[in-house]
Structure formats: C-alpha cells, structure tokens
C-alpha positions as CSV (number, residue, x, y, z in Angstrom):
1,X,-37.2,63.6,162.7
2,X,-36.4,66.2,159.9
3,X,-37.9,65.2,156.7
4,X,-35.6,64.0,154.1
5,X,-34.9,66.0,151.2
6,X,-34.3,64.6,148.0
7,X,-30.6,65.4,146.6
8,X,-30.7,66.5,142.9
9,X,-28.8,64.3,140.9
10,X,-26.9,65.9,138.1
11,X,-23.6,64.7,135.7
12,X,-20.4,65.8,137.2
13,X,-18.5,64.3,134.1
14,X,-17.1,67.8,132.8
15,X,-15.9,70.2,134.9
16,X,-18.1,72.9,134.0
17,X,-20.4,71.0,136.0
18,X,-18.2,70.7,139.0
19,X,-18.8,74.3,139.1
20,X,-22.0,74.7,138.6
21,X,-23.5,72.1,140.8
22,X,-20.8,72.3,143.9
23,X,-21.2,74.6,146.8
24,X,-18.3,76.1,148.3
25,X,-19.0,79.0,150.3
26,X,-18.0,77.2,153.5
27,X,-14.5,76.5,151.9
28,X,-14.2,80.3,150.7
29,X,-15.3,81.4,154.2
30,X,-12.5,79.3,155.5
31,X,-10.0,80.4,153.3
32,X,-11.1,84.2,153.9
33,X,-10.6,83.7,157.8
34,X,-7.4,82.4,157.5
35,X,-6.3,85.4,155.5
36,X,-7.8,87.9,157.6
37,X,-6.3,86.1,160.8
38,X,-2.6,86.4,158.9
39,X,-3.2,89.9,158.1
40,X,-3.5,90.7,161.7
41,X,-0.6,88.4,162.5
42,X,-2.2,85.9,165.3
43,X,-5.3,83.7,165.8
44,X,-8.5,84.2,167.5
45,X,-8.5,80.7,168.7
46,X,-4.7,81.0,170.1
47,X,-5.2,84.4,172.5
48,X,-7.0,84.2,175.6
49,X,-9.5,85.9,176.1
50,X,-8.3,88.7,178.7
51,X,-6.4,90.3,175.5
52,X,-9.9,89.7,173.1
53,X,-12.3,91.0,175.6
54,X,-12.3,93.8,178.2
55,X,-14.3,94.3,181.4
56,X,-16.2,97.5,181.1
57,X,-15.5,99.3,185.1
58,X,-16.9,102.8,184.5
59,X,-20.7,103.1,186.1
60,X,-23.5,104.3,183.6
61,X,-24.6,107.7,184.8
62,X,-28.1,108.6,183.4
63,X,-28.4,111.9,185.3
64,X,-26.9,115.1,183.8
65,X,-25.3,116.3,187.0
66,X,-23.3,112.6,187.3
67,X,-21.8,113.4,183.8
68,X,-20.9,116.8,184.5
69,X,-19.4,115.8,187.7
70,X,-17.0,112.9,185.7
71,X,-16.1,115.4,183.2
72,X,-14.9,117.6,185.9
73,X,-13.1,114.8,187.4
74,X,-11.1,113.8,184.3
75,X,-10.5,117.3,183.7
76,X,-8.6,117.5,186.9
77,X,-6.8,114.6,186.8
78,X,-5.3,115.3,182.8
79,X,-4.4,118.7,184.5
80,X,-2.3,117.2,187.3
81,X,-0.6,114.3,185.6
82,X,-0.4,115.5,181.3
83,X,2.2,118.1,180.7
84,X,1.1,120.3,177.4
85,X,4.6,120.2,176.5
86,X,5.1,116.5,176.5
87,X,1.9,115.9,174.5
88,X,3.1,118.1,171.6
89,X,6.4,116.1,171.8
90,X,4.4,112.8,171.8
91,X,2.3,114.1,169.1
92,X,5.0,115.1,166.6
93,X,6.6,111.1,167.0
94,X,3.1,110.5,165.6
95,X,3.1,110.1,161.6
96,X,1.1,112.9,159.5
97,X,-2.9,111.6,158.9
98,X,-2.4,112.0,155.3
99,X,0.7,109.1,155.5
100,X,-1.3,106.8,157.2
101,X,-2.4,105.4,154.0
102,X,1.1,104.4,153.4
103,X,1.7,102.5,156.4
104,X,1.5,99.1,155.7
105,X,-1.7,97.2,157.9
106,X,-0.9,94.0,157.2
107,X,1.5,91.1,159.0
108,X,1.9,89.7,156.0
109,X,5.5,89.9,154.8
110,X,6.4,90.6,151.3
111,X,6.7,87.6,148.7
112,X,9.2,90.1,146.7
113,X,12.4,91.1,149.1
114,X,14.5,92.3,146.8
115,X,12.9,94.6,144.1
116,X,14.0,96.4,141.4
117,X,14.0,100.4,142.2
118,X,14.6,103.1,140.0
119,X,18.4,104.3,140.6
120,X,18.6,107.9,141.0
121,X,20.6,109.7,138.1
122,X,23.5,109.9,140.5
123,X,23.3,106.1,141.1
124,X,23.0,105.6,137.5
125,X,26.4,107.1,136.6
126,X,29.6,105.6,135.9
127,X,32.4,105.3,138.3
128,X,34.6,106.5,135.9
129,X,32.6,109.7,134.4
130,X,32.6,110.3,138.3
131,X,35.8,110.8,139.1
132,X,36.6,112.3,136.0
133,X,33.6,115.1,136.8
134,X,35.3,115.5,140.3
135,X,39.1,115.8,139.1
136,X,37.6,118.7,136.6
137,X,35.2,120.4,139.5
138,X,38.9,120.2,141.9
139,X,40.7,122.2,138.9
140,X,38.2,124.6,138.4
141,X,36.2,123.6,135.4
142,X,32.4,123.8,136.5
143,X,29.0,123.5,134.0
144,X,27.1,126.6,133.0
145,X,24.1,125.5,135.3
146,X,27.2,125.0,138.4
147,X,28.1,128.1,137.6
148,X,25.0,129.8,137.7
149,X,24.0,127.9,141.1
150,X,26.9,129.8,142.6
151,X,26.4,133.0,141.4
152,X,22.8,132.7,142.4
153,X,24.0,131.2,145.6
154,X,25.9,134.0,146.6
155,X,23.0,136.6,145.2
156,X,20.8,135.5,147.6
157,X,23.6,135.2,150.4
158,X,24.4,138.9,150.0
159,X,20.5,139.6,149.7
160,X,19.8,137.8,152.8
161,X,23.0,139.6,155.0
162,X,21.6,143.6,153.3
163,X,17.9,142.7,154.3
164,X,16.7,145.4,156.3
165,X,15.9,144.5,159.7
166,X,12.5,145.0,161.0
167,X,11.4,148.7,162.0
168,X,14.7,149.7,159.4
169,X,13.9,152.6,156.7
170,X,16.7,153.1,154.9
171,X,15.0,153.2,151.5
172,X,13.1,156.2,149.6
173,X,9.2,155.3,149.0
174,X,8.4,157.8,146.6
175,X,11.5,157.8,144.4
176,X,10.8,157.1,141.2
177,X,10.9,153.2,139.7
178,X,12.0,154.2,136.3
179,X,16.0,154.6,136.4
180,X,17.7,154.7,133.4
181,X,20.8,153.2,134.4
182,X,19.2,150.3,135.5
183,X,16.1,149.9,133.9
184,X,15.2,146.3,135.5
185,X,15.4,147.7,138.6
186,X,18.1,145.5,140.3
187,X,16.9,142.4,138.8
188,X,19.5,142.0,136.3
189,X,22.4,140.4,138.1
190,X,19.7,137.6,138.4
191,X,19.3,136.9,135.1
192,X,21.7,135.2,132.3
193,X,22.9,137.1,129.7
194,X,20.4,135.1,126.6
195,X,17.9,136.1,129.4
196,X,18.8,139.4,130.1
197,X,19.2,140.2,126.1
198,X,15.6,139.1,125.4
199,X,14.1,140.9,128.0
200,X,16.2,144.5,127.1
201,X,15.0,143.6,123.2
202,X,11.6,143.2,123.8
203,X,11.2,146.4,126.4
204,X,13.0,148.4,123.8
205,X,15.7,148.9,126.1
206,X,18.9,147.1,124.6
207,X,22.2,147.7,126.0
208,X,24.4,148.9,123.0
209,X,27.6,147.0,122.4
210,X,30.6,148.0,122.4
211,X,32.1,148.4,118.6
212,X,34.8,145.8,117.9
213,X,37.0,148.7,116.4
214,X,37.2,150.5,120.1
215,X,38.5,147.3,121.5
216,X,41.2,147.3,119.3
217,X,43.1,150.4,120.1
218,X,46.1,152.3,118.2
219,X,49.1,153.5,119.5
220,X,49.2,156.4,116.6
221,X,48.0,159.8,117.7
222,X,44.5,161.2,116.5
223,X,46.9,163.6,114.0
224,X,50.1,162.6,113.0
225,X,52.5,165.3,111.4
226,X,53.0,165.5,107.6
227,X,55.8,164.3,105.6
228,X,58.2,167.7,106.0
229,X,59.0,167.7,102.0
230,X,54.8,168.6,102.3
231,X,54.9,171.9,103.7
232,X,54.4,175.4,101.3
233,X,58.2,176.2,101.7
234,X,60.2,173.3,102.5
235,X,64.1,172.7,102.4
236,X,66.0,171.1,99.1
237,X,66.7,168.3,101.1
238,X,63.0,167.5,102.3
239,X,61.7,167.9,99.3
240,X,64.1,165.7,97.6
241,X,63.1,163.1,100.2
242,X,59.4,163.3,99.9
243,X,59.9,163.1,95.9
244,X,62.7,160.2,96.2
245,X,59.8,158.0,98.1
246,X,56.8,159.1,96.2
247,X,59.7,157.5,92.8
248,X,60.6,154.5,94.5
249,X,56.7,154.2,95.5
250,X,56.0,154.1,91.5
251,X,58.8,152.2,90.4
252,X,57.5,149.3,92.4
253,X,54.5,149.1,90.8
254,X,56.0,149.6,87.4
255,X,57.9,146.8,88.5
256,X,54.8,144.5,89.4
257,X,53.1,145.6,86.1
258,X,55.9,144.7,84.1
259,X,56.4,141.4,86.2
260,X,52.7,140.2,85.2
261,X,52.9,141.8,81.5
262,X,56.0,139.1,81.7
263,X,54.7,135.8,82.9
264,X,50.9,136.6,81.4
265,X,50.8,138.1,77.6
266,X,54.7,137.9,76.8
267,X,55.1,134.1,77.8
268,X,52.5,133.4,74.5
269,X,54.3,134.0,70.7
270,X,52.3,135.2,68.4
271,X,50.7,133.0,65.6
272,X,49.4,134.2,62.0
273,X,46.1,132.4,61.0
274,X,47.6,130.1,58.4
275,X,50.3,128.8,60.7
276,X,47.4,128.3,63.2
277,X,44.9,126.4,61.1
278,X,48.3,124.3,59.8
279,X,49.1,123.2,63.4
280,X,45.4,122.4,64.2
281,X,45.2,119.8,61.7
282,X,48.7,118.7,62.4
283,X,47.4,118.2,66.1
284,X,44.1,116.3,65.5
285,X,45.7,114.1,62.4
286,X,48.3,112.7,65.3
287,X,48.1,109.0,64.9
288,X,46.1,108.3,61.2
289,X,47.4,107.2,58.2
290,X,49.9,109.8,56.3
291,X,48.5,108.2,52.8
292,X,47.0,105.8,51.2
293,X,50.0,104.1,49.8
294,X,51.2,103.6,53.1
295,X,48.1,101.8,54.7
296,X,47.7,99.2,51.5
297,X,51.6,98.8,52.2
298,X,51.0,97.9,56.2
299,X,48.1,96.0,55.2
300,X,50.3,93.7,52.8
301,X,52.3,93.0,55.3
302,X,50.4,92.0,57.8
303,X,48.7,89.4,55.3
304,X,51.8,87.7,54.2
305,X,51.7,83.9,53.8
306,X,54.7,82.7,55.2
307,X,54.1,83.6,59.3
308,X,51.9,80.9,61.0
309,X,48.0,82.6,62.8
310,X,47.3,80.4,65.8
311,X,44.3,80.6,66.9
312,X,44.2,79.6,70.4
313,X,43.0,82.4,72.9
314,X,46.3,83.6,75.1
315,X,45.7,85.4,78.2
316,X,48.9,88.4,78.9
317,X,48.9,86.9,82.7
318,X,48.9,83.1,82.4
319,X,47.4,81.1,85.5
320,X,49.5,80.6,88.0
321,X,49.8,77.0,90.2
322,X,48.3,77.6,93.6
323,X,52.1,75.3,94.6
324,X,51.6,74.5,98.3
325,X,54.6,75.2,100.2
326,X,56.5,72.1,101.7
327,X,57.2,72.0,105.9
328,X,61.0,72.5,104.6
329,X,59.8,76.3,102.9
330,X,57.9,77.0,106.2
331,X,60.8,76.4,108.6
332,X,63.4,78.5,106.6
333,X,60.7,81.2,106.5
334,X,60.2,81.2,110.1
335,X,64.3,81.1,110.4
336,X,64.7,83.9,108.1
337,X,61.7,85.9,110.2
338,X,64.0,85.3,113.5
339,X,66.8,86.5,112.2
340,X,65.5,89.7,111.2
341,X,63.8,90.1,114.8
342,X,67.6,89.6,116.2
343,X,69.3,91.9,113.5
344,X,66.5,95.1,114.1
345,X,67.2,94.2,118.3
346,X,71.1,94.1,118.0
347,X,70.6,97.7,116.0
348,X,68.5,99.3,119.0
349,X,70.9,98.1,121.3
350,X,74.0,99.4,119.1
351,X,72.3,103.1,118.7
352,X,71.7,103.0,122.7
353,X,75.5,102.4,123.0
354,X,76.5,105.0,120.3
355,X,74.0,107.3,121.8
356,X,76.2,107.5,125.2
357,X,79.1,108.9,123.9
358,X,77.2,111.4,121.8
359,X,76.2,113.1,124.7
360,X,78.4,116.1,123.9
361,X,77.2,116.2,120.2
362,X,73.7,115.8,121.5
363,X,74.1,119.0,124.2
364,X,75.7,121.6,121.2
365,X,72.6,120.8,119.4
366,X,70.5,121.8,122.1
367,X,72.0,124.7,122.6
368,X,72.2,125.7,119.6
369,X,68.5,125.0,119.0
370,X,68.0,127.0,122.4
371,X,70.0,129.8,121.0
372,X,67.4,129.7,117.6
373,X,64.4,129.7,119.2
374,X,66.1,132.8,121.9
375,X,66.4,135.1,118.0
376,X,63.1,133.4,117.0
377,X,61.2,135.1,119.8
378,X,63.1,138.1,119.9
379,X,62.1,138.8,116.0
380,X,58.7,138.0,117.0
381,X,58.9,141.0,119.1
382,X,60.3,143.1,116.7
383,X,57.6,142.2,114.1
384,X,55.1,142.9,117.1
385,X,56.1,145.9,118.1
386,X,56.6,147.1,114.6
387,X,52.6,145.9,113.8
388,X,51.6,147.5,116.9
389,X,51.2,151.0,114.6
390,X,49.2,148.8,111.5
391,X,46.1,149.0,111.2
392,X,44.3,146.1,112.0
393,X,41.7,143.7,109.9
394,X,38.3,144.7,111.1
395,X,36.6,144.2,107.8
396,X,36.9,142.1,104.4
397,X,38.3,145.5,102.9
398,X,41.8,145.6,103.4
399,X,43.3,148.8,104.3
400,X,45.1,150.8,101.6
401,X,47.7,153.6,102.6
402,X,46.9,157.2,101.2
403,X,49.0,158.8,98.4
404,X,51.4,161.0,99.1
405,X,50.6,164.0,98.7
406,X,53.4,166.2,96.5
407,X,54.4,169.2,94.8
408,X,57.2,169.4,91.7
409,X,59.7,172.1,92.3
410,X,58.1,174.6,89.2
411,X,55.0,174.5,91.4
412,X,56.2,175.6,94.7
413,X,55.5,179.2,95.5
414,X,57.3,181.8,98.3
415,X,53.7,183.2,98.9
416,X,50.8,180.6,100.4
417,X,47.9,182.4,97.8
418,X,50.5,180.9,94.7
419,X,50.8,177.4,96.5
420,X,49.0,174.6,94.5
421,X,46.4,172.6,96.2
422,X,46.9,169.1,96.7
423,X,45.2,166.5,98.6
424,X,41.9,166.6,100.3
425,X,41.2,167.2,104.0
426,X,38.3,164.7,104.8
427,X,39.8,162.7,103.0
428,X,43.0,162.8,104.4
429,X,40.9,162.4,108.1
430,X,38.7,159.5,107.3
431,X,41.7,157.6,106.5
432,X,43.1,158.5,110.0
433,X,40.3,156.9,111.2
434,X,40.7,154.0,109.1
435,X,44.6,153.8,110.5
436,X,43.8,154.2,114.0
437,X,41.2,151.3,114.2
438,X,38.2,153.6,114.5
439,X,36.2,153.0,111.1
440,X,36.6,150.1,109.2
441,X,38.3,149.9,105.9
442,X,35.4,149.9,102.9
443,X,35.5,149.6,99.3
444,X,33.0,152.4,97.5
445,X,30.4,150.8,95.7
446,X,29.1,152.1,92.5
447,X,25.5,150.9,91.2
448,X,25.7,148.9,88.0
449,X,23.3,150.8,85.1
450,X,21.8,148.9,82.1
451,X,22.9,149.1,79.3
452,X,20.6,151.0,76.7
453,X,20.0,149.2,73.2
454,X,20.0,151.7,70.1
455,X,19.0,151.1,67.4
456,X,17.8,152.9,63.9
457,X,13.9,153.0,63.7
458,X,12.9,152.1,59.5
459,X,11.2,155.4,58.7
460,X,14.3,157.4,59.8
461,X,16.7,155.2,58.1
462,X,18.0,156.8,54.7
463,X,18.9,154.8,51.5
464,X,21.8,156.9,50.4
465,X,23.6,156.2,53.9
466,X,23.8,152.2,52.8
C-alpha cells in the first residue's frame, strides 16, 4: 500500500494563486502533441503501424570482406538499372538546398488567405495614365531613359554581331591606345552627353563647340564690291549717286533730330522767374480764402437766424426695408425669365435660317480671306528673302552699317598719289565680318577715370588775386 502523502492546502481565492499552486504540464504536453500531430497533417494513433514502422531485411555483416562484397553488389545493380542522364533530370526537378528553408513544413493551412501584397509599380498605375503612356509610345514620343534603353539595346546588338570569333585577329596589339580623335577609345557612344561632357572636362579633353555665329550662315560673299561713285576716277553719274545717298543718308537724321528737338525742348514755352514764382503761388493758393472780407462775409451767412439747424444725425443712404416679395412677384419673375429663354431660342433658330441663304455671301468672304492670306505669305517671302542678306542678332549689340565712304568733286585727283584717303581697311573688314554672321556685333568700351579734385593750397594762395 503506497503511503499517503499529505496534500498542501493553500487559498486559491485570487487567481495569482491558481497559477502558482496548479500543475499543468500534463495539459501543455497535450496541447503540444496535438500541434505537432497537425503540423504533420495525421495522427499517430490513426495510421497502422505498417506505415509507422518498417521491417529491417538487410543481414548485419561484421566481416570486412561481406561489406565489400555488398558494396560491389549495389554498385552493379545502380549501374544496370540508373541512367546518369535521368538522375541529372530528376535532380534538376529537385528545389535548390538553399530554398528549402522557404518551403513550407507544416500541414497547417493559413489562417490569413487573402493578404495584402505589395503591388508592383506597374500594378500601382492608373488605367488611364496607361493608355495614355501607350497612345504616346505608338506615336513616337518615348522617355529619355526609353530612349537610352534602345540606343544601348542596339550598342550591344551590333557589339555582339562584330565580336570576333574565336581564333580571329583582326585587331592590332601594339597600336597605340592614345588616339586623338577618339580619346575614350570607343567608349563614348556609350555614354550620355551630361556624361560624356564631365568626363572630356575633367581629362582636359573637351570637345570645342561649334560657335553659334557659323551656324548662322550669310549668303553675302567674303568681299563685296564698292559703291562705283568710290573708285579714284569714277564717272559724273556714279559719283553723283554715291553723293545723292550719302545726302539723303544725312537728311534723315537731320530729320530725326529735328523730330525730337520738336516733341522734347520746343513743346515747353519759356517762363521768366517772376511769371514763375507768380503761377506757383497761384497753384498752391487754389481753394483758400481770396481775403478776409470775404470769409467774415461767408461766415455771416452761414450764421443767419432765420434758417432752422436740426440736429438729428441723417445718413446720405437711408435704410432700406428688407420688403419680402409676395408669391404674385415670384410668378411674374419666373414668367418674365421664360420668356426671355423663348425670345434668345427663337433668335438662334432665325440666324440658322438666315444663315442658309447666306451661303453665297459666306463663300466670297472665304475667298476673299483665302486670297489675303495667299499675298500674306507671298510678302512673307519677300521680307525673307530680302532679310536673308541682314545680318543677324547674335549679340545684345545691334549691328550698325558702316559710313560711306566719299570724296567731294575738288578732291578727286587724275593721278592715284593726289587721291585723298578715306576710310580704313580693317576697319572696313571687321565689319564684313560682323555682316556675314562671323563676329558678333560689339559696342567699344572705354574705362571710366576719376575725376581729380583741385583745389588751391593756403600758402600759394595770393591776397591781391581776391
């Protein structure tokens, strides 16, 4: 008979001591079976034993020379009935050891079926911006990263097709590396342009740009002839040409001069200094009392006995009734609204009717306003062919025309050592340059001086000069 043990005997009136005091191991045990057994997916106690246990039908060989002799007989038999082939093919069905990991062990299914995932940023995108990406991709309107995916696509394409094949020598060893044609040896199709830039800048090989004033070309030629009135022994009638346009040349800007002598200095009359001061006072005493006299008169006036001074405070804009209107109001309002609804509706339909048998009236205009814009255009390539030969604006200097360069009749000379010199011959060619889009315009720039302060030291000044 096993002895009897006395039970401890402790409170169980707060649950604390529940805890303390109650053993449940066999319970946790229990519940740690059960979750093991669903991991697996079956019971222990529901499969028969054939599937838990196995009969063990291989003898145990304790002598060497039986072990050798089984290894020699499985050795034969993987040799007659494997195929290397078809173990390779099994193998690769296998997953990779390091995935293994990810392969779920347990039968348990998945509380959660439907979880949130991270959408992809393709997923993410609107129908809308979709099709709107795909209708501009089907015209022809690609991304700078699109762009450079095909470009590099098609690098590596044509890199791939010229790759030498293998025992193939078709390029030079010992030629040099340094070529200064291409000085990143081949690598700079590769590269984008803010790439390419960088890289020239910092090697101290930049590419030099082409100057804006070679793009825009002139149809003059390098050296255009002279004015015939110009030359050392012209005719009467040249030279009376180049002088009549070197006159009308300076009567125009005698003209402008006088023009803005007229509207500038002449528009304003003179004034003495009396008549000035005199209008001054005239100006600011606008509005005051002439004299006394004439304020104790206005004064009088207003105090005279016999008008009546309220004085209740009056408002310019008296209140107004907030007057509700009456049912009556509101239905002659919403007759009137009607009624102008019908009258703008019978107009529309009366211009559609008039429009019909203007049809005629409506075709002149249209070709007359075709025949406009045909003169339009054609003066626009007058205009352009005539600007063709200007020069063009390539700097914030505007370009200024030459002056022409002229003799008066006492000065010309039968003999070139009595000619007079005019004009300068640099000159004369760096303003070709100018004309033909070459050098840009620019303004000569003078560097401003101080000014110098004099003045009269005391010891040198004398007493007879004041």
């Amino acid at each position: 008979m096993a002895p009897q043990v006395n039970r401890k005997r402790v409170s169980k009136k707060k649950k604390i001591a529940w805890r303390k005091h109650c053993d449940t191991k066999d319970v946790e045990n229990f519940l740690e079976d059960k979750r093991f057994e669903e991991r697996l997916g079956f019971t222990f106690s529901e499969k028969p034993d054939e599937e838990l246990f196995q009969i063990d039908k291989t003898a145990d060989y304790n002598n060497k020379e039986d072990k050798a002799f089984e290894k020699s007989l499985w050795a034969v038999d993987e040799t007659e009935n494997t195929d290397v082939k078809s173990r390779r093919r099994e193998k690769l069905k296998k997953p990779l050891k390091c995935f293994e990991i990810l392969i779920p062990q347990s039968a348990v299914k998945d509380p959660v079926t439907k979880r949130n995932r991270v959408r992809t940023p393709e997923e993410r995108k609107n129908p809308i911006v979709k099709k709107f990406q795909a209708e501009r991709r089907r015209n022809g309107i690609l991304k700078a990263k699109e762009i450079d995916a095909i470009r590099n696509r098609a690098l590596a394409e044509s890199r791939r097709k010229n790759k030498p094949k293998r025992g193939e020598f078709t390029k030079d060893l010992w030629a040099g590396d340094c070529n200064e044609s291409d000085p990143l040896g081949g690598n700079a199709e590769w590269l984008t342009p803010a790439t390419l830039q960088y890289t020239l800048k910092n090697t101290g090989q930049m590419k030099k740009r082409v100057p804006k004033s070679l793009k825009k070309k002139s149809c003059l030629p390098a050296v255009e002839p002279p004015h015939p009135g110009m030359s050392y022994n012209p005719t009467f009638g040249d030279h009376q040409d180049l002088l009549r346009a070197v006159a009308n040349k300076e009567m125009a800007l005698i003209k402008e001069e006088q023009h803005l002598d007229r509207v500038t200095s002449k528009m304003f009359s003179k004034v003495s200094r009396a008549d000035k001061e005199k209008s001054w006072l005239s100006e600011m005493s606008e509005g005051l009392p002439k004299t006394q006299e004439a304020s104790t008169v206005e004064v009088k006036e207003e105090d005279t006995p016999g008008e009546e001074q309220s004085n209740e405070y009056t408002t310019v804009n008296p209140p107004v009734k907030n007057k509700k209107k009456t049912v009556q109001q509101r239905k002659k309002q919403k007759v009137a609204r009607q009624e102008a609804l019908q009258r703008k509706q019978r107009l529309v339909e009366k211009k559609k009717i008039s429009d019909i048998y203007k049809l005629k009236l409506l075709e002149k205009q249209f070709e007359s306003r075709e025949r406009k814009l045909v003169k339009l255009r054609e003066k626009r390539e007058r205009m352009k062919l005539l600007k063709a030969n200007e020069p063009k604006r390539l700097s914030k200097a505007k370009f200024e025309a030459p002056e022409l360069e002229f003799n008066m009749p006492t000065d010309l000379k039968g003999s070139l050592r009595c000619v007079k010199m005019e004009g300068n011959l640099l000159n004369d060619r760096f303003k070709s340059l100018q004309r033909r889009n070459v050098v840009e315009p620019s303004v000569k720039h003078h560097a401003k001086k101080g000014k110098k302060k004099v003045f009269q030291k005391a010891s040198h000044r004398m007493d007879w000069e004041v």
